[in-house]
DSSP file (Angstrom, degrees, kcal/mol; ACC not computed):
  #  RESIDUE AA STRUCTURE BP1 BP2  ACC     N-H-->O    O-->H-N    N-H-->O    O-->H-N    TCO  KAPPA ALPHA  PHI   PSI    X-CA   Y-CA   Z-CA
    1    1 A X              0   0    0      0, 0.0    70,-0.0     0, 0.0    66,-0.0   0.000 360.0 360.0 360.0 128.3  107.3  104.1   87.9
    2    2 A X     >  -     0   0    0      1,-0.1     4,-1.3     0, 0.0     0, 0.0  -0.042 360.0 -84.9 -77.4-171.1  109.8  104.6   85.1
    3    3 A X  T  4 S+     0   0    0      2,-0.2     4,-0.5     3,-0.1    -1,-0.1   0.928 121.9  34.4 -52.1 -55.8  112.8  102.1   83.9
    4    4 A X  T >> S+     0   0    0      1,-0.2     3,-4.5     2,-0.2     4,-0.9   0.929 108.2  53.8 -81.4 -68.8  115.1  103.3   86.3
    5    5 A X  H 3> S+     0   0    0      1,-0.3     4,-2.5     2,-0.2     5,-0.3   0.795 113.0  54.0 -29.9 -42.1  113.5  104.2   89.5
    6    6 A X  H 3< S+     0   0    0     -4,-1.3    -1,-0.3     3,-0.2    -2,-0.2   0.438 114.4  45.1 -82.7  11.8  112.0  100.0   89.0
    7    7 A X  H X> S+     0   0    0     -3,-4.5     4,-2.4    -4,-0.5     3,-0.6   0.689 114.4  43.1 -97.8 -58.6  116.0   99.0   88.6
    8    8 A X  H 3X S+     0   0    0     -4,-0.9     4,-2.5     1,-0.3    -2,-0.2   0.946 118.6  46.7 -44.3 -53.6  117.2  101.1   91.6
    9    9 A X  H 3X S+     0   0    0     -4,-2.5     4,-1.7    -5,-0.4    -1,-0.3   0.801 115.8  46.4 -73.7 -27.9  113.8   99.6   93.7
   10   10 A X  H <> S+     0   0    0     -3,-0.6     4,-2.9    -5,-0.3     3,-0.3   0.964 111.4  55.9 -79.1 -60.4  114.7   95.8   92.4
   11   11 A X  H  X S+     0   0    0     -4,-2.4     4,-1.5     1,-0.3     5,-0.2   0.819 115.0  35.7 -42.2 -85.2  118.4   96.7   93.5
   12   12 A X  H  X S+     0   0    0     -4,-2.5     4,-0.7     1,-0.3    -1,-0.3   0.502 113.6  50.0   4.1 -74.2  117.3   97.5   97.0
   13   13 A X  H >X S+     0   0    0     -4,-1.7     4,-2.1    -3,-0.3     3,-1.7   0.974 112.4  55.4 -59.5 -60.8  114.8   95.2   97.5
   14   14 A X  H 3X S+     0   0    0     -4,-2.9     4,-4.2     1,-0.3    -2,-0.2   0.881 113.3  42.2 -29.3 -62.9  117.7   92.2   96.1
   15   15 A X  H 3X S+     0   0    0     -4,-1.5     4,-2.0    -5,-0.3    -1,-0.3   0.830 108.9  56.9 -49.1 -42.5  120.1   93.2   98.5
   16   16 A X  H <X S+     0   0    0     -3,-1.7     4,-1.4    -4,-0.7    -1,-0.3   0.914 117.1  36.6 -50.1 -56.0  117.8   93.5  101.2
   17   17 A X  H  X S+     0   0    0     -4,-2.1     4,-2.7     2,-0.2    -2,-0.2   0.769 101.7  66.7 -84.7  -9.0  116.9   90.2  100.7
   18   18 A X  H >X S+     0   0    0     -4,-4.2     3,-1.6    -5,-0.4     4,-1.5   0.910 108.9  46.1 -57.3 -81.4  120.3   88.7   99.7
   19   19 A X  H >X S+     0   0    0     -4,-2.0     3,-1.8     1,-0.3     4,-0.6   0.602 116.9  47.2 -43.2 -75.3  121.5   89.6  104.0
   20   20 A X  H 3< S+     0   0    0     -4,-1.4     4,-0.3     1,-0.2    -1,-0.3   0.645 116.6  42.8 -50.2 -46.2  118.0   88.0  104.9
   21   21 A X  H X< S+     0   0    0     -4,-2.7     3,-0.6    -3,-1.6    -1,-0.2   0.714 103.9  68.4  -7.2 -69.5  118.9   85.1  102.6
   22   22 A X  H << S+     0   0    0     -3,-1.8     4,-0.2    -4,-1.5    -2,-0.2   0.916  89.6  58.3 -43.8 -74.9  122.4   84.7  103.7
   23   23 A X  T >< S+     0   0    0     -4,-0.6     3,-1.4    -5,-0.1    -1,-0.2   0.638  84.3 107.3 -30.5 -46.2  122.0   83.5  106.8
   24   24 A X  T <  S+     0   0    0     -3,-0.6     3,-0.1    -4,-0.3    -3,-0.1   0.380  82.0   0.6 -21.9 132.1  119.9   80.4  106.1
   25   25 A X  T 3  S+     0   0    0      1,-0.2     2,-0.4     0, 0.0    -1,-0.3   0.763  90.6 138.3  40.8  11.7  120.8   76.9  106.2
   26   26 A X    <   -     0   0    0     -3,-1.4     2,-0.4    -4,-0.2    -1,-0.2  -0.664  31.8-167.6 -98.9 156.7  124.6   77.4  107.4
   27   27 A X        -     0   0    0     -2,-0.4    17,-1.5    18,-0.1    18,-0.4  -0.998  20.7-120.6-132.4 132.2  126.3   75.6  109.7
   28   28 A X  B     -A   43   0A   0     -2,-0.4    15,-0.3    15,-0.2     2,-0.2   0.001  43.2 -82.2 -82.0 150.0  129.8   76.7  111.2
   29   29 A X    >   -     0   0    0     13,-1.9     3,-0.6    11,-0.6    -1,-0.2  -0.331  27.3-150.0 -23.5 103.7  132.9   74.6  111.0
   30   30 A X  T 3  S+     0   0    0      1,-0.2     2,-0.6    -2,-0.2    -1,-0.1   0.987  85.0  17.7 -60.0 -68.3  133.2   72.1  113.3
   31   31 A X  T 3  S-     0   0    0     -3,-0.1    -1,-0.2     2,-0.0     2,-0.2  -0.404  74.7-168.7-147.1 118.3  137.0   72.2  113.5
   32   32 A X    <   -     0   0    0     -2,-0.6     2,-0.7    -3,-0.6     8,-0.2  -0.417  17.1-143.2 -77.7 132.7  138.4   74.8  112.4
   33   33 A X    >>> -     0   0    0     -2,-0.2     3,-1.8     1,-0.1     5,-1.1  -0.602  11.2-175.1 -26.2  66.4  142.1   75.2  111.8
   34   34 A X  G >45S+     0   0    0     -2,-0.7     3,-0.9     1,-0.2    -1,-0.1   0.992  88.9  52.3 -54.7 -45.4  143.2   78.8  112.7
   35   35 A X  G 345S+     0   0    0      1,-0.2    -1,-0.2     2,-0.1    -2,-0.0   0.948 112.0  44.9 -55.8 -29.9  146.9   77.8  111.3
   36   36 A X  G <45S-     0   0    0     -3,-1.8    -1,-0.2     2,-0.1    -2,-0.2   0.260 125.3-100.9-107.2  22.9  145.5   76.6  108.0
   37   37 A X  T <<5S+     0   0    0     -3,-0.9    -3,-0.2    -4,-0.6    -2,-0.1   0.327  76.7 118.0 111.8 -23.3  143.3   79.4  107.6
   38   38 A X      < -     0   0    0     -5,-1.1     2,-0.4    -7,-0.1    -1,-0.4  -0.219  44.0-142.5-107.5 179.5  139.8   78.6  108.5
   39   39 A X    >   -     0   0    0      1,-0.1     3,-1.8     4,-0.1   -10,-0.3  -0.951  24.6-119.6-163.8 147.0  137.6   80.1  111.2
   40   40 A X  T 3  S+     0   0    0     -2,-0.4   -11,-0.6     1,-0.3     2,-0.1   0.813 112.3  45.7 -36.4 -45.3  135.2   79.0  113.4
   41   41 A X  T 3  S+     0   0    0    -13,-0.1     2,-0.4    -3,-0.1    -1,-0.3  -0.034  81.7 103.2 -97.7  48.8  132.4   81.3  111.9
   42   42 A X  S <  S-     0   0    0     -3,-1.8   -13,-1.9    -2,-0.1    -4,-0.0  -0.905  82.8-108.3-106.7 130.1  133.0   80.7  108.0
   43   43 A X  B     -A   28   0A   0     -2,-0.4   -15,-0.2   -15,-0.3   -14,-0.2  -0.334   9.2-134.8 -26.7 127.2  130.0   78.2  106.8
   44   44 A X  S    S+     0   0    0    -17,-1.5     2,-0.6     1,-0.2    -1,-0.1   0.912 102.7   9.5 -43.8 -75.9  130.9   74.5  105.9
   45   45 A X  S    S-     0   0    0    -18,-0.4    -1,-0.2     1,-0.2   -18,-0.1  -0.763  70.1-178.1-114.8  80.8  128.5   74.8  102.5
   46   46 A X        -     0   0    0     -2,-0.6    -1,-0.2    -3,-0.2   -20,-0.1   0.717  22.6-150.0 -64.2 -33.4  127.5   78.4  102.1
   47   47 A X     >  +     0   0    0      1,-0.1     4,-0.7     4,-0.1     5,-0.2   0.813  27.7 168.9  62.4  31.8  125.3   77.6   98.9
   48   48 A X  H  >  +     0   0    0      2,-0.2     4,-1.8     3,-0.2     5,-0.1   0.691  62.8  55.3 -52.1 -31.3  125.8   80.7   97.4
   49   49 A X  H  > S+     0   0    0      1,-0.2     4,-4.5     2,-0.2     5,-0.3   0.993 117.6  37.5 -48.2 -63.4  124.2   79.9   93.6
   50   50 A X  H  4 S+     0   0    0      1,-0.2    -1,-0.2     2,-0.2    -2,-0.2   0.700 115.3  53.6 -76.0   6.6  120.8   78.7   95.1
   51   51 A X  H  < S+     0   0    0     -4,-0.7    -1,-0.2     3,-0.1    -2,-0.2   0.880 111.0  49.8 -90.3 -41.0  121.0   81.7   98.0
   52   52 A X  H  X S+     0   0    0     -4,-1.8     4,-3.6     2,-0.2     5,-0.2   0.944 119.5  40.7 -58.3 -45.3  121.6   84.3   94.7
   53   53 A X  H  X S+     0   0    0     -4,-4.5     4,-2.5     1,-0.2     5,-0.5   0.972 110.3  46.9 -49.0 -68.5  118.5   82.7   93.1
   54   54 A X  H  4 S+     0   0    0     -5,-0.3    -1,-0.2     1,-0.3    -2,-0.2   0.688 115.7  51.4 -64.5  11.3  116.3   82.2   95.5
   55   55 A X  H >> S+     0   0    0     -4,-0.1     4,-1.3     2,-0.1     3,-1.0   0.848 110.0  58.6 -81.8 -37.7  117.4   86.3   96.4
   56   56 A X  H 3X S+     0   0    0     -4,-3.6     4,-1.7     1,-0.3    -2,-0.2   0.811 111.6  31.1 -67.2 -37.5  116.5   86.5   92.9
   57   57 A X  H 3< S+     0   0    0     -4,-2.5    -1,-0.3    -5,-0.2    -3,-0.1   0.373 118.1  55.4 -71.6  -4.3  112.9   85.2   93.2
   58   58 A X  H <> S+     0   0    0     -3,-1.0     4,-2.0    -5,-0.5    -2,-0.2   0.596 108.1  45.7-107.6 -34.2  112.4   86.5   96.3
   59   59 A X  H  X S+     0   0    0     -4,-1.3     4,-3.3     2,-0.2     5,-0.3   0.930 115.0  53.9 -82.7 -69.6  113.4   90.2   95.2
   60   60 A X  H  X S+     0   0    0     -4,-1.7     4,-1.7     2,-0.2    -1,-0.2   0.728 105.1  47.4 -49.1 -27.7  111.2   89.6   92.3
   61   61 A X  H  > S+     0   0    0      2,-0.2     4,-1.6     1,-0.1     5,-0.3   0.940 116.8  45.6 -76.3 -53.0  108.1   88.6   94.1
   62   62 A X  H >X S+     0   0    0     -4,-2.0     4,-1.5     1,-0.3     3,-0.6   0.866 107.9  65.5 -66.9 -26.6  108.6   91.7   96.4
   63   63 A X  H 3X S+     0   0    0     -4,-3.3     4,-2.2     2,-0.2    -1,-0.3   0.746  99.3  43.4  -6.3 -66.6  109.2   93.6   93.4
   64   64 A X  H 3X S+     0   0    0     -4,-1.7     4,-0.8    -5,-0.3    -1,-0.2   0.750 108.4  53.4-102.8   7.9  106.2   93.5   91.9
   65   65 A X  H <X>S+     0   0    0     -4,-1.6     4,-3.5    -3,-0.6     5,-0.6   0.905 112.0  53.3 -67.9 -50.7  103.7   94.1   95.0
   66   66 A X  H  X5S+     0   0    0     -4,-1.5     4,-3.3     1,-0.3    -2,-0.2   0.948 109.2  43.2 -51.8 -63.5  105.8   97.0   95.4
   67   67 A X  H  X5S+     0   0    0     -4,-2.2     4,-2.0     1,-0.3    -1,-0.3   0.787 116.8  57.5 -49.8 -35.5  105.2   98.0   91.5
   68   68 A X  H  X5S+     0   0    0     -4,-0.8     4,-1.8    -3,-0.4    -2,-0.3   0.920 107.1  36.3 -77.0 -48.3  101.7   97.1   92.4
   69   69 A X  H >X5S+     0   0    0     -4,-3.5     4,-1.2     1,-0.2     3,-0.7   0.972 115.1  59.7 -81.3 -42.3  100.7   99.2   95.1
   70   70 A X  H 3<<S+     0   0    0     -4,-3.3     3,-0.5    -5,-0.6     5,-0.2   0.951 114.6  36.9 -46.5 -52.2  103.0  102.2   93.4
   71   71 A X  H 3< S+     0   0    0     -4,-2.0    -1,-0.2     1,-0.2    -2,-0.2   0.722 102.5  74.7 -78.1 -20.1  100.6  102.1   90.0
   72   72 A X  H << S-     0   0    0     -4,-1.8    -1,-0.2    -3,-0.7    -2,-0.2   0.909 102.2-128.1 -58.1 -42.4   97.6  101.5   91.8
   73   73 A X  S  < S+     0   0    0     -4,-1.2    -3,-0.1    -3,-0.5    -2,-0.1   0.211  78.1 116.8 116.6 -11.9   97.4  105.0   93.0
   74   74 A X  S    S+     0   0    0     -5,-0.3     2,-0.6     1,-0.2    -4,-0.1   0.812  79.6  38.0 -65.1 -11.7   97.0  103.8   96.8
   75   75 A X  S    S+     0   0    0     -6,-0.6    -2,-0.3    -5,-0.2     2,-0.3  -0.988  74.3 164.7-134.6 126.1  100.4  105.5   97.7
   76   76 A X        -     0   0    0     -2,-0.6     7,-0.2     1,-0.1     6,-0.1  -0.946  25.5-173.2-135.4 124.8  101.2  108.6   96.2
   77   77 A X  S    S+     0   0    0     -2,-0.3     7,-0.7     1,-0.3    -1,-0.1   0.640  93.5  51.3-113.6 -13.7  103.8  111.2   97.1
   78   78 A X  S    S+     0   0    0      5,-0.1    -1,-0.3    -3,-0.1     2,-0.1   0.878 111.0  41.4-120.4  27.7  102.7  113.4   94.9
   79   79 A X  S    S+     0   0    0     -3,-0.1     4,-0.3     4,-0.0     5,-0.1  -0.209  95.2  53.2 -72.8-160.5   98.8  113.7   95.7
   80   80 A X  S    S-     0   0    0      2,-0.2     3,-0.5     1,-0.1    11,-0.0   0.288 108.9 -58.2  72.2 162.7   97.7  113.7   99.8
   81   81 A X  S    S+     0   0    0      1,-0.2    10,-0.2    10,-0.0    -1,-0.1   0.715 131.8  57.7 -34.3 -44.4   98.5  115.7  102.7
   82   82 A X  S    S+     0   0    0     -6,-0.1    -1,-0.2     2,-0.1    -2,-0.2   0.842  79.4 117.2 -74.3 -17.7  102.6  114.6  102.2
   83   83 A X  S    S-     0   0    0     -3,-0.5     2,-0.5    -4,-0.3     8,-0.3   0.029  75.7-114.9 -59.5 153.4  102.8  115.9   98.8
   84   84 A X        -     0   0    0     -7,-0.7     3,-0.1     1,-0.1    -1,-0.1  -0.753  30.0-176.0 -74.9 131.2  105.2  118.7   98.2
   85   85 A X        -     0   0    0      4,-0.6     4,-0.1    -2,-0.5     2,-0.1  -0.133  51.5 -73.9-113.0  37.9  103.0  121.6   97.3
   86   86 A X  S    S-     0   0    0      2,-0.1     2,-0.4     3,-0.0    -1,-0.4  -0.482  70.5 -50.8 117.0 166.7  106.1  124.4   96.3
   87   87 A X  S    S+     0   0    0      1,-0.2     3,-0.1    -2,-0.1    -3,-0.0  -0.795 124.4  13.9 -81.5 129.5  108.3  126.3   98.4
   88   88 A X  S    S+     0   0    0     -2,-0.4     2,-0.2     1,-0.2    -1,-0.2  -0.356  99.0 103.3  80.3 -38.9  106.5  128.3  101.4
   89   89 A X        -     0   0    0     -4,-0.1     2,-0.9     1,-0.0    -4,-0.6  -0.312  54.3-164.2 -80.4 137.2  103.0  126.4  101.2
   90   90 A X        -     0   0    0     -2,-0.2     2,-0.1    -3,-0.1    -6,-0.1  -0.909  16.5-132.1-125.0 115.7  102.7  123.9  103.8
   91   91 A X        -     0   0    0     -2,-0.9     2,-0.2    -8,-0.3    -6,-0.1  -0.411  28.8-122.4 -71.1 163.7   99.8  121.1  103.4
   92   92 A X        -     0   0    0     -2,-0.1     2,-0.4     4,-0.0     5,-0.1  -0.465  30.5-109.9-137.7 160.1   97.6  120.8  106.9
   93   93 A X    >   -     0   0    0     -2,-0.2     3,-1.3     1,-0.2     5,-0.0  -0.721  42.7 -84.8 -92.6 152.7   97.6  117.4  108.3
   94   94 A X  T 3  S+     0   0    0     -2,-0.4    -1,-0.2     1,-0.2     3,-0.0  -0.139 119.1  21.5 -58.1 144.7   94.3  115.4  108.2
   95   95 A X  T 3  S+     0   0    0      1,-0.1     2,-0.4    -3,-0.1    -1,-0.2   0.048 102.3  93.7  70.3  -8.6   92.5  116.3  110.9
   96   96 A X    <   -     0   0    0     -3,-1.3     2,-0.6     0, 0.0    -1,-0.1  -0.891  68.1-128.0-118.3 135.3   94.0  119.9  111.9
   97   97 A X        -     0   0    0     -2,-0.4    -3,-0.1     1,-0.1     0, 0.0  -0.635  25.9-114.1 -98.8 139.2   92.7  122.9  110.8
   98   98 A X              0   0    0     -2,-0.6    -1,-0.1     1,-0.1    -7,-0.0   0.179 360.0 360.0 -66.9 152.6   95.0  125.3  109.1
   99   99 A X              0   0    0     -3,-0.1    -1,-0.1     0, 0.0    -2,-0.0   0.746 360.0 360.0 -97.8 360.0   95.6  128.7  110.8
């Protein structure tokens, strides 16, 4: 995995985990003001610093299993049955014998 493809795949993963993240420990307005602005479903204490970290440690963790299984050689797009082999040549699935 080069530089960039392992910034795009950290991007990803971050974001992915930021919406899982997000959700976590809030709790709605009890009573909200619609006149002064608020609304029922905004968060009292949203805790956005320690939700960015802990995306950021969380990202990172998945990050490098991800980097791990990629450099190990167990998943590979471009050996195995999925690899692209060219235009017009069509690799056989495992178990079917080509005609």
């Amino acid at each position: 995995m080069d530089l960039f493809t392992g910034i795009v795949v950290y991007l990803l993963i971050w974001w992915t985990a930021l919406f899982c993240v997000l959700p976590i420990g809030t709790r709605p307005v009890e009573e909200a003001d619609p006149e002064a602005g608020g609304w029922r479903g905004a968060p009292t204490r949203p805790l956005l610093g320690r939700k960015v970290i802990g995306t950021t440690l969380l990202a990172g963790v998945l990050w490098l299993g991800v980097y791990a299984v990629v450099e190990s050689g167990w998943v590979s797009f471009r050996d195995g049955w999925w690899a692209y082999q060219g235009p017009g040549i069509s690799s056989p699935l495992p178990g079917r014998a080509q005609n």
